[in-house]
Every structure is written in C-alpha cells, then in structure tokens.
C-alpha positions as CSV (number, residue, x, y, z in Angstrom):
1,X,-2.5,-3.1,10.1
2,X,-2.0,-2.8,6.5
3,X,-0.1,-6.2,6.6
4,X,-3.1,-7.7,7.9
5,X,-5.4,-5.8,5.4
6,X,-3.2,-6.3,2.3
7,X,-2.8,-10.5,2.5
8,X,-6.8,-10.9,3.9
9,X,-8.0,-8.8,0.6
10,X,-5.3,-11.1,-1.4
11,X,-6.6,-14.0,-0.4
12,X,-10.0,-13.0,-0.4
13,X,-9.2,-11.3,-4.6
14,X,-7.4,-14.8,-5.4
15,X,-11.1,-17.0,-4.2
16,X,-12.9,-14.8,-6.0
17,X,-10.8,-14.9,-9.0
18,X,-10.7,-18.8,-8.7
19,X,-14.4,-19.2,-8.7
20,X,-15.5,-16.7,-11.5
21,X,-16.2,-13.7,-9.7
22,X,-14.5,-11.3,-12.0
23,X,-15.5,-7.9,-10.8
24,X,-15.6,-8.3,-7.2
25,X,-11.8,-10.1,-7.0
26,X,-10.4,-7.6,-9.0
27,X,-11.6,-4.8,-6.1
28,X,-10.4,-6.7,-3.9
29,X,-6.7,-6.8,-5.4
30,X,-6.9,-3.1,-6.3
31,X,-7.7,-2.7,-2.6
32,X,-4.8,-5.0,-1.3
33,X,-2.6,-3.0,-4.1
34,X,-3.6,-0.1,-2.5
35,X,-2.8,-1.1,1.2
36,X,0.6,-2.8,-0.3
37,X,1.7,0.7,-1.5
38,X,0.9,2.5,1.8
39,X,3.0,-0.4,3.5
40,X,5.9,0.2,1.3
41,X,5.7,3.7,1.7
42,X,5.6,3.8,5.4
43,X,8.6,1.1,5.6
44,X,10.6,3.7,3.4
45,X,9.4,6.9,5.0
46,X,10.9,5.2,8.4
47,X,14.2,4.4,6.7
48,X,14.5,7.5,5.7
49,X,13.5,9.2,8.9
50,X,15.7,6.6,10.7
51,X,18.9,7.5,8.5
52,X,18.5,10.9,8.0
53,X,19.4,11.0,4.6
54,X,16.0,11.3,2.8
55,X,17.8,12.2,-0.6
56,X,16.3,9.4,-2.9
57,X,15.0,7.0,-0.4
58,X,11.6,8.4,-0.9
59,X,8.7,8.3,-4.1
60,X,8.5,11.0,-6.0
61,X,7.1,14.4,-4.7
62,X,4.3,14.4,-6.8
63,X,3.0,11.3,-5.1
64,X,3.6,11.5,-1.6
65,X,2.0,14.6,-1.4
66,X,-1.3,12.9,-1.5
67,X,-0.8,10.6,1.4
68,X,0.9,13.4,3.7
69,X,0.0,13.3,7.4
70,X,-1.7,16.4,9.1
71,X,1.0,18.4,11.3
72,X,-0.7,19.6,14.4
C-alpha cells in the first residue's frame, strides 16, 4: 500500500511541478516522502524481526517511537 501511495503522489508532485503549481506538488512530495519513510521502515523492522538481531538494523529510538504500533 505505501508503494502504491508513494510513486502515485510522485508522479502526481513531479506534474504539478512541471506545470507551475508550486505549492500543491511540493505536498504532494512531502506526502510521498512521508509514505517512502514508512516503507523503508517497515522493510527494516521486518529484517530485523526476521533476523533477530535488532542491534543497529533499526532508526534511532527517538524516532520510531512515534510510528509504534498499539500492542493489544
């Protein structure tokens, strides 16, 4: 899902951009940014879970605690 999200806002930021609209195509590529990161973070929260060694595979404490799941 954030594959898909990531390259349709990229696209969409790189049109924009293209044809002048400034403020709306830089959103966009803050948004697909945004989505970018969460990808890269799930891929390495996986390797890490997959390995078991989650020693320095993972970002920095300080920033993963804002995008912690909920435990049940």
């Amino acid at each position: 899902m954030c594959l898909i999200i990531t390259l349709i806002m990229l696209v969409l930021s790189i049109q924009n951009l293209m044809e002048g609209y400034y403020n709306i195509g830089i959103l966009q590529l803050v948004i697909a940014l945004g989505f970018a990161f969460m990808l890269w973070r799930n891929i390495q929260i996986t390797r890490c879970e997959r390995s078991g060694n989650c020693s320095g595979c993972t970002l920095p404490e300080w920033l993963t605690k804002w995008f912690k799941k909920e435990e049940k």
